[in-house]
N, C-alpha and C positions, 0 to 999 in steps of 0.2 A: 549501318547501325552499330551500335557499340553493345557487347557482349557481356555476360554475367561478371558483376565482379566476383574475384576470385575468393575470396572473402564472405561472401553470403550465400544464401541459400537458394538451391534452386529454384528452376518453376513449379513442381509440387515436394518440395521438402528433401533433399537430396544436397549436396554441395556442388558444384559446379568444382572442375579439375584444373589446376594450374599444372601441367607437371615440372619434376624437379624438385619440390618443397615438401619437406617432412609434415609427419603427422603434426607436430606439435606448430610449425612455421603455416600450416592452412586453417589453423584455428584462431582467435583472438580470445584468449579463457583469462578471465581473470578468475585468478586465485589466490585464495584466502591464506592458506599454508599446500605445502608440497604434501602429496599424500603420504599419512603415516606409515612407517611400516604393514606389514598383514597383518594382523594377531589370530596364530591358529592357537586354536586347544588342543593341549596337549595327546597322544592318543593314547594315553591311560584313563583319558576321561570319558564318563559315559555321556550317551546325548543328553540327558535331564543336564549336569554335572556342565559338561559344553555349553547347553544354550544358558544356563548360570552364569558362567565365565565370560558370553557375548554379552549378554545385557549389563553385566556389573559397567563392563565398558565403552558403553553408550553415552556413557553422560561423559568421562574423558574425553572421546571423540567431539558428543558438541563444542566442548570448552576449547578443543584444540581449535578450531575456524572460529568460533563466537570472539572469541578474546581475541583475537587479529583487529576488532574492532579498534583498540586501545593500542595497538601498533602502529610502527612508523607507515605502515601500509595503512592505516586507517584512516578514519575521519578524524582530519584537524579540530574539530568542535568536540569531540570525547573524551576529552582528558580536562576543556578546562569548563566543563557542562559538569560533570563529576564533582571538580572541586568547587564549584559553585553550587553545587546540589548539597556537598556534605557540608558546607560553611552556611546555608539556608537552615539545615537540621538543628547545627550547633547553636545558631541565635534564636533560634525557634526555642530550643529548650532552657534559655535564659528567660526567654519573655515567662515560658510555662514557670518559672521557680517567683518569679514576680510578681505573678497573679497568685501563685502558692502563699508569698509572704503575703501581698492586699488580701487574704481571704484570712489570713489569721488577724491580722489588726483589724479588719471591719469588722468580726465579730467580737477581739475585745475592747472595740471601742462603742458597738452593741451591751456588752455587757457592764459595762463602766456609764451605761449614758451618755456620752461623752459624744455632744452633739457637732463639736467644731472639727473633730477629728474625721466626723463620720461625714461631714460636707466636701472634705479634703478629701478623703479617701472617692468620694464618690464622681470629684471631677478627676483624678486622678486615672480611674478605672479605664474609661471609653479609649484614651491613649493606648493604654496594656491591651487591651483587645485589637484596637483599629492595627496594632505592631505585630501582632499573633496572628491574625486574619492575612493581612500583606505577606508576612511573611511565609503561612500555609500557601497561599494562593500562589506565589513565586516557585515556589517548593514542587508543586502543582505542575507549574505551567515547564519549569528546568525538568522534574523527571519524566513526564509525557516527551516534549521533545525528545533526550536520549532514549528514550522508549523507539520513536519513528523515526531517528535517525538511524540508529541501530540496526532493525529492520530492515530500511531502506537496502542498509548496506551490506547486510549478510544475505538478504531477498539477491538482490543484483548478480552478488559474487556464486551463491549457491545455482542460481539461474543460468550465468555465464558456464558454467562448471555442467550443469546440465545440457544444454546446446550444444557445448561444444565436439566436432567431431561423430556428431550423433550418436550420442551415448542415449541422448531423450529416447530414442528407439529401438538401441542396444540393451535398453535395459528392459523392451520384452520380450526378451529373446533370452533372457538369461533367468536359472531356478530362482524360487528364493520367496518370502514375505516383504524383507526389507524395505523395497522397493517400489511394492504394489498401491496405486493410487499418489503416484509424484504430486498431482496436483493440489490436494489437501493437503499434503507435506509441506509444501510450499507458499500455501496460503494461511487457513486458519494454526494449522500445530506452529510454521516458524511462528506465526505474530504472537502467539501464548509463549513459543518458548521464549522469545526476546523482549515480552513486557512484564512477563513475573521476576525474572530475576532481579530487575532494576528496580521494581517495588518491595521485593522484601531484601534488598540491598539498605534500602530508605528506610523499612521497617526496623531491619536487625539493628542499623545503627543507633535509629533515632530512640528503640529501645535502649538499648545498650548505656546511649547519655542519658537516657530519664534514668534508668535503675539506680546509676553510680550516681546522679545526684543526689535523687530524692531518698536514695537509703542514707546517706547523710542525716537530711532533715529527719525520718523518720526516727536515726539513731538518738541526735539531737536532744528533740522533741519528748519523745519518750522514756530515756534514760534506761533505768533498770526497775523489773519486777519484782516485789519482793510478796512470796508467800509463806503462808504457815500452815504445813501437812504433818498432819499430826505430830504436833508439837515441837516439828521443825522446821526451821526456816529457810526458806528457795529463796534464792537469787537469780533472776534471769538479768543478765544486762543488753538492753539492745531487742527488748521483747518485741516491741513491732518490728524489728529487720527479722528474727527468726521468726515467727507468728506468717510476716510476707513468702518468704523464701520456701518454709513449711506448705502454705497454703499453694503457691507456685507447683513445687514439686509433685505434691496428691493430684493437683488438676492439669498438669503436663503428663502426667505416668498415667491419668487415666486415660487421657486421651487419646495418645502413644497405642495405649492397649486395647482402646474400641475400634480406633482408625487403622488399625494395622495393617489391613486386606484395602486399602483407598487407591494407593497405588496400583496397584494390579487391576482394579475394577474402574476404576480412571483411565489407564490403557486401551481395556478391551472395549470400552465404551468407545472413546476416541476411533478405535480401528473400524469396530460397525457401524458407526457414523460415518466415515469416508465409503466402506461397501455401497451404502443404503443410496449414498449420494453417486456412487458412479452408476449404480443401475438405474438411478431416474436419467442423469446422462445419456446412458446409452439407450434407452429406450426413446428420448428426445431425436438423437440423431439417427439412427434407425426408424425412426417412425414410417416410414413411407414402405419402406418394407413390411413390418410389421402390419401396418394396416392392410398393404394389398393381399397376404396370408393369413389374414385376420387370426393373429396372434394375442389379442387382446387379454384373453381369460389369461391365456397361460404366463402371459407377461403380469399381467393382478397380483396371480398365485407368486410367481418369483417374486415382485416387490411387497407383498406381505408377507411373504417368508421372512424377506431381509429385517424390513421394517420390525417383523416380530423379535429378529435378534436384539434391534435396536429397545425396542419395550424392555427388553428382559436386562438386558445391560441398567438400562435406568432402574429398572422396582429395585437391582441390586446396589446401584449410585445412591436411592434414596434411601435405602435402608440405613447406608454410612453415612448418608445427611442427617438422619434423623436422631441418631447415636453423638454423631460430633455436636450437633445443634442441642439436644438434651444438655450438653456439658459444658460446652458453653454460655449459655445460656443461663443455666443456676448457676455458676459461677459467676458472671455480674451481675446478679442480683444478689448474692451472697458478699461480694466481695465489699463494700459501702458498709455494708451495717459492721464486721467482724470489729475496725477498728475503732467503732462509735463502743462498742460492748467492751475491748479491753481499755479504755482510756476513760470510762464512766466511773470506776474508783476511783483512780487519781484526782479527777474532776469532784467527786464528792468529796474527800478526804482538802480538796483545796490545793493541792499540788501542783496543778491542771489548770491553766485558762480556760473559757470556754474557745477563745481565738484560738489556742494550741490544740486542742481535741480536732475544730474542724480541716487546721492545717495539717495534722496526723491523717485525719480519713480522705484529705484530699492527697496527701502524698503517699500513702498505703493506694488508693485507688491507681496514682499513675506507676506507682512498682508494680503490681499487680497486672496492669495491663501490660507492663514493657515485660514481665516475665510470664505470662499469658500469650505473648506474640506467635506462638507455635500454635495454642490451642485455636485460635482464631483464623488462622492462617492455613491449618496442617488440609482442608480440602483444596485450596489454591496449590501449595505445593505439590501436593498428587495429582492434579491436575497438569501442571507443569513439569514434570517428571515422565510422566506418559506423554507430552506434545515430546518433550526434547528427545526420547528415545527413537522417536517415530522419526524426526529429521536426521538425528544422526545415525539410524539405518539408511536413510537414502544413502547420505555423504559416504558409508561405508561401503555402497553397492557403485558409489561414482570412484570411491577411493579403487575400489579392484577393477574398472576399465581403465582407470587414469595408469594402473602400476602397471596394465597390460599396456598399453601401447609403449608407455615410456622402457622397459624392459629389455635386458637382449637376451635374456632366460627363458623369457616367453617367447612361444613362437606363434608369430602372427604375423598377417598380410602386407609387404614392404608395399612402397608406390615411388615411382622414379622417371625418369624421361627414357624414353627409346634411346637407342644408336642408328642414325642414319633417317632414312626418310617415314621409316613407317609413321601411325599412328597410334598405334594401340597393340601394344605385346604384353601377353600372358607368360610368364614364363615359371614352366613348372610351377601351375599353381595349384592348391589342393585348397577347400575350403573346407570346414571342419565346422561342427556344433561346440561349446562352450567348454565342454565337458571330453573336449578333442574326438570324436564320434566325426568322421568324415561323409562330408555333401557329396563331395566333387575332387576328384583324385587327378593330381599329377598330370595338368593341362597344360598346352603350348600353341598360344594361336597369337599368328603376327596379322596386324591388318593396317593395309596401305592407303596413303589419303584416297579418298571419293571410294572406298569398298562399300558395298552395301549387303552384310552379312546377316545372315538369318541362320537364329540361333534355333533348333528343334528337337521333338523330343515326347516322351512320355511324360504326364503328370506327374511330380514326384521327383524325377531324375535332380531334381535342384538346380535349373533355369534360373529362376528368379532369383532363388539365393547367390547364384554367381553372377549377374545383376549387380546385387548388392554390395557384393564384393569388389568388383571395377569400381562402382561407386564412391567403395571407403566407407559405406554403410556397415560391412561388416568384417571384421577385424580379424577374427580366430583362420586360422589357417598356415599354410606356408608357401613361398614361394613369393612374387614378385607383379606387380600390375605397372604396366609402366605405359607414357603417354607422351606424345611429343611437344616440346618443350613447348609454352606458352598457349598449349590449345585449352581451348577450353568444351568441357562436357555436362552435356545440357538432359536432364531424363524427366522420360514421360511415363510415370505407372500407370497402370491400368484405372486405380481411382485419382482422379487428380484431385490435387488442394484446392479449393474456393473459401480464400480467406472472408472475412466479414468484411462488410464496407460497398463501396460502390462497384458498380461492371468494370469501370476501367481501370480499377488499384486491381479484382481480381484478373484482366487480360497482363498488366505492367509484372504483376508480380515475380518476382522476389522484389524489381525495384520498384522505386516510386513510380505513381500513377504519373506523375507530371513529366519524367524523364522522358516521355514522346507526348506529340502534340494529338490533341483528339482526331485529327484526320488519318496522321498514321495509323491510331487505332480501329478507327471503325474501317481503314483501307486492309487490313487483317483479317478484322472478324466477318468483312464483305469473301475474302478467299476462304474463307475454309466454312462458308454459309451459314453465318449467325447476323449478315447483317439485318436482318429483322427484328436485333436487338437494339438497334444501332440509337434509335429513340429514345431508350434507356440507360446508356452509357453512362450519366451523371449519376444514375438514381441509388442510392443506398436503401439495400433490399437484402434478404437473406436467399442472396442466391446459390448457396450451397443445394439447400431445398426446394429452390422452385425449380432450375438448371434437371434438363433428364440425366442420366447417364452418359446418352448421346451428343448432348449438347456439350455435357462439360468434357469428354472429351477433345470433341473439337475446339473450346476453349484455350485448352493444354495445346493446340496445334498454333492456335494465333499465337502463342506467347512464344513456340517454338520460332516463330516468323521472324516476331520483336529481338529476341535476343541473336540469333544470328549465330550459332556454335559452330565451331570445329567439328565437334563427335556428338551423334545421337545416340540416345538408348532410348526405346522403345519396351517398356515389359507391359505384351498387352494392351497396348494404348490405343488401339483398334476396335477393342471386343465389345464396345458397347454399338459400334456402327452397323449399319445392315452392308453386304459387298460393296452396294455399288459408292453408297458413305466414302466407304473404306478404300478403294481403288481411286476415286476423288481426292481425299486426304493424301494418302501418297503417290500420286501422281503431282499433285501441288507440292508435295515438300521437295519430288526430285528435280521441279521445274524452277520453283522459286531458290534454292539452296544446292544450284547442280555440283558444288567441290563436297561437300558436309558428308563426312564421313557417318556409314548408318549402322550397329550392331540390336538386330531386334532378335525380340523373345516373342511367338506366336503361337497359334495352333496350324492356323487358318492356313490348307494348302495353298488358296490363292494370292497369299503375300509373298511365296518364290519369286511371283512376273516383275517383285519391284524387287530383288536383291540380284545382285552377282554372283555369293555364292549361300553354301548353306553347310553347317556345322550342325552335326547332329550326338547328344546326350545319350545315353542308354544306361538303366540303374545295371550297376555289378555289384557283385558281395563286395563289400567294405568300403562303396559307394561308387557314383557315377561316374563313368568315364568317357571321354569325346572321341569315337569310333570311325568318324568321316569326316571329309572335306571335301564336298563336290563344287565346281564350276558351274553357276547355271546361265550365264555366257561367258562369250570366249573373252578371255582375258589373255593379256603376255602378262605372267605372273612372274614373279623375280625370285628364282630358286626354290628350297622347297620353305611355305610358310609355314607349313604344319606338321606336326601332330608325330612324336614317336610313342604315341603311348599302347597301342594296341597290344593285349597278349596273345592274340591270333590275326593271322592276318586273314581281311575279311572283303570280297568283290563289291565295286559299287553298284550299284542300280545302273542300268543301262536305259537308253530309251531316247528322249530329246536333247538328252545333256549332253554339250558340245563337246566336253572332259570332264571325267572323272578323276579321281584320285582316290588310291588303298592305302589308307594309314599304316605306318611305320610304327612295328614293334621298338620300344625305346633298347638303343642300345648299350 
């Protein structure tokens, strides 16, 4: 049977080992930009002062990957979807000045009676509209697309960047907010940060060409004020463009000044909405527990706590709704009448058409809006401001795994091929927490094809973390994991993965369901005694939760069948079975797979009777270190494989063991 590719993921979420190949040559990542530099704060700065100076540069950071969209690395459709979006704008606001001028002559051809004009004008109309409507409608249809192409493409690459090298599960392992709830990062916050922009892209602009038109016309139109204050005479020239600009500024500044905290209360909203959602999560996927400890109240109590943050977030969302909406609000009802009131002398005095007043109050009304585009807008923006912050803390919590691996300032875990025949040498390895706090101290263990090594130990000594470590699960550390060239390594944790979808994509997985025929399958799931399931092989069901413990691990053994490895790892992958399960399972795995190299992580004394030897952990001050290597049959072993690390030298256990071995103070 053909083996994992090297390239994907394993049977529960791990990567399968090619050795020989760099961290960065066993991942397929695409990337947006090369991670930024760090940016620390300065240490004059205090924490308030600090997390100031992070967040100013969150939005930097989004821009840095977002705008890659528009690169040669991008999507070939982004540059000329753009310029077919801003030239849709551009004649959009010719039609608007066209329907400006038909609104001034239909009414002075209203006013003049002037019925042949007004026939003309009226078949004339439906044209200006049906070109205005088409044209909104295209305008529409161009920036929705960049909206979900956009997405698509920053979703994919930020995705890619998260997968890759198992950062998705380095990153909780590591301090921090940043980072917490990826999944809403990456769903609703990117789709908000990557469809506001492109809207008020469309906004600013299309403002921008109504303003500088129609303050033209307005200028036009209106000419100069002239008043008499006590007994002297004003001249305004250009009174509706100041009258607009004036009116502008008063309802921009106030609104600046009520919305001010939107930001910040946009945010924290944002963040307890993804809480509120991972704890209905994890009470979904947990349920089976939950229920049989009937946890029920106390899980209520925790999702109405949350919930209640989320309530209190909103009365303060809608307080700043209610304030922006107050002001905007009377300002389009105010803004229609201001310029019917100053252009009502003119109009008396005869100066004035009635066609020019209403073309003034319609080109006053679309300045107004185009220089109102903030007041209308400023909750959307705060809105988007808080999603783009949230994404680009993730990108900043991938940027600092990405600059660890790629580094040679950092020290972290190498991975390379053996010399000579082993299969798996440790050398001098120390695994470390994040923050450099060491697991697992200055380890040296060689193991030769077909060994079957059982790893042991106290809870705590950091088993499983050194697991993770051969894996390339976990990074921090020093020293060296190496593997023999082309083999491949297959791991079974204690929980296994049960993807969604049918029994046989979950037996096939990491590959396709179809890459083996269903006979081979159910000939699997018949050895390690699930053929009982065998019935339901096709059926798509959420067998994550209906699967016992028991089952899925044995599950995890068929797929071990299917793929055929080089090197197992085992953490636990036993401990849902009762013995005699368990002496079943591996006694099948050493009958069906008699070369496959074994290194297991257990409790259970009675998994000695399937290994050869046995490595055992023991916590010391400044972390754990590997104390023995005993035979637990006789082997011709080739020199010494193990271990000088001992600071005392310490007797092995005597008894059935054919040979022992007293590890070696490092010299």
């Amino acid at each position: 049977m053909t083996g994992v590719k090297s390239n994907s993921k394993s049977a529960d979420g791990t990567k399968p080992h090619s050795a020989g190949r760099s961290s960065q040559e066993k991942a397929s990542t695409v990337e947006v930009e090369p991670p930024p530099d760090d940016i620390e704060p300065g240490p004059e700065l205090t924490p308030e002062e600090a997390e100031k100076e992070r967040k100013s540069y969150l939005l930097k950071r989004f821009w840095i990957s977002a705008r890659g969209y528009w690169s040669r690395r991008g999507d070939g459709f982004a540059w000329p979807c753009t310029i077919g979006l801003l030239s849709l704008i551009g004649v959009n606001v010719c039609f608007q000045y066209g329907i400006n001028i038909w609104n001034r002559a239909i009414f002075d051809a209203i006013e003049q009676r002037n019925a042949h004009t007004i026939y003309f004008l009226s078949a004339v109309f439906p044209p200006l509209v049906l070109g205005s409507v088409t044209l909104v409608t295209s305008q529409v249809y161009i920036r929705m697309m960049i909206q979900r192409r956009w997405r698509s493409w920053l979703t994919s690459a930020l995705i890619a960047r998260w997968l890759a090298n198992g950062r998705y599960y380095q990153l909780n392992l590591i301090g921090g907010e940043g980072h917490k709830n990826p999944e809403a990062r990456l769903s609703e916050d990117l789709r908000i940060a990557t469809e506001s922009p492109v809207d008020f892209l469309a906004g600013v602009i299309s403002a921008f060409v109504s303003a500088s038109t129609f303050i033209v016309v307005l200028w036009t139109i209106g000419g100069a004020l002239t008043l008499q204050i006590a007994g002297s005479v004003i001249t305004i020239p250009g009174f509706l463009v100041v009258t607009a600009v004036l009116y502008a500024v008063i309802t921009s500044s106030l609104m600046a000044v009520i919305g001010r905290h939107f930001v910040e209360v946009s945010e924290v909203k944002n963040q307890v909405e993804a809480e509120f959602r991972y704890t209905l999560t994890h009470v979904r996927e947990n349920g089976e527990s939950i229920a049989l400890l009937g946890g029920e109240e106390e899980e209520r109590n925790d999702l109405e706590t949350t919930f209640g943050k989320v309530l209190t977030q909103w009365a303060l969302l809608a307080h700043q709704y209610m304030r922006t909406t107050l002001m905007s609000h009377g300002s389009m009802l105010i803004a229609p009448v201001v310029p019917v009131l100053l252009c009502a002398p003119k109009f008396l005095e005869g100066s004035m058409t009635l066609g020019q007043v209403m073309q003034a109050a319609s080109a006053f009304a679309i300045v107004q809006t185009a220089f109102g585009w903030l007041v209308d807008n400023y909750p959307r923006l705060a809105d988007w401001n808080a999603s783009a912050h949230r994404v680009a803390s993730l990108m900043m919590s991938l940027d600092g795994l990405e600059r660890a691996e790629k580094s040679d300032s950092l020290v972290h875990i190498e991975h390379g091929e053996t010399e000579g025949e082993a299969m798996l040498c440790l050398n001098d390895l120390s695994v470390t927490l994040d923050d450099g706090t060491a697991v697992v101290k200055e380890t040296e263990v060689e193991i030769d094809p077909g060994e079957r090594v059982l790893v042991a130990g106290e809870s705590g000594t950091g088993k499983s973390t050194l697991v993770r470590a051969i894996s390339g699960l976990w990074p921090w550390g020093h020293g060296s994991v190496n593997f023999h060239p082309n083999s491949r390594l297959f791991m079974l944790p204690q929980r296994p993965y049960i993807p969604s979808g049918t029994l046989r994509r979950a037996v096939a997985y990491p590959r396709a369901a179809d890459d083996w025929t269903l006979d081979e399958i159910k000939a699997v799931m018949e050895k390690v005694g699930l053929d009982y399931l065998n019935d339901k092989i096709e059926e798509d069901a959420p067998w994550d939760q209906t699967l016992s413990g028991g089952e899925k691990q044995r599950l995890a053994f068929a797929r071990l069948l299917l793929h055929n490895p080089d090197i197992i790892v085992l953490d636990e992958a036993t401990s849902a079975l009762d013995e005699k399960s368990q002496d079943n399972m591996m006694e099948m795995v050493i009958r069906e797979l008699p070369k496959v190299t074994i290194v297991s992580v257990a409790h259970r004394a009675e998994l000695e009777a399937f290994h050869s030897r046995k490595i055992t952990l023991e916590r010391r001050e400044g972390g754990a270190k590997l104390v023995s290597d005993v035979d637990l049959v006789h082997r011709r072993r080739k020199g010494n494989l193990l271990l000088r690390l001992l600071d005392e030298r310490r007797p092995m256990p005597k008894g059935n063991l054919t040979s022992s071995k007293e590890a070696q103070p490092r010299g």
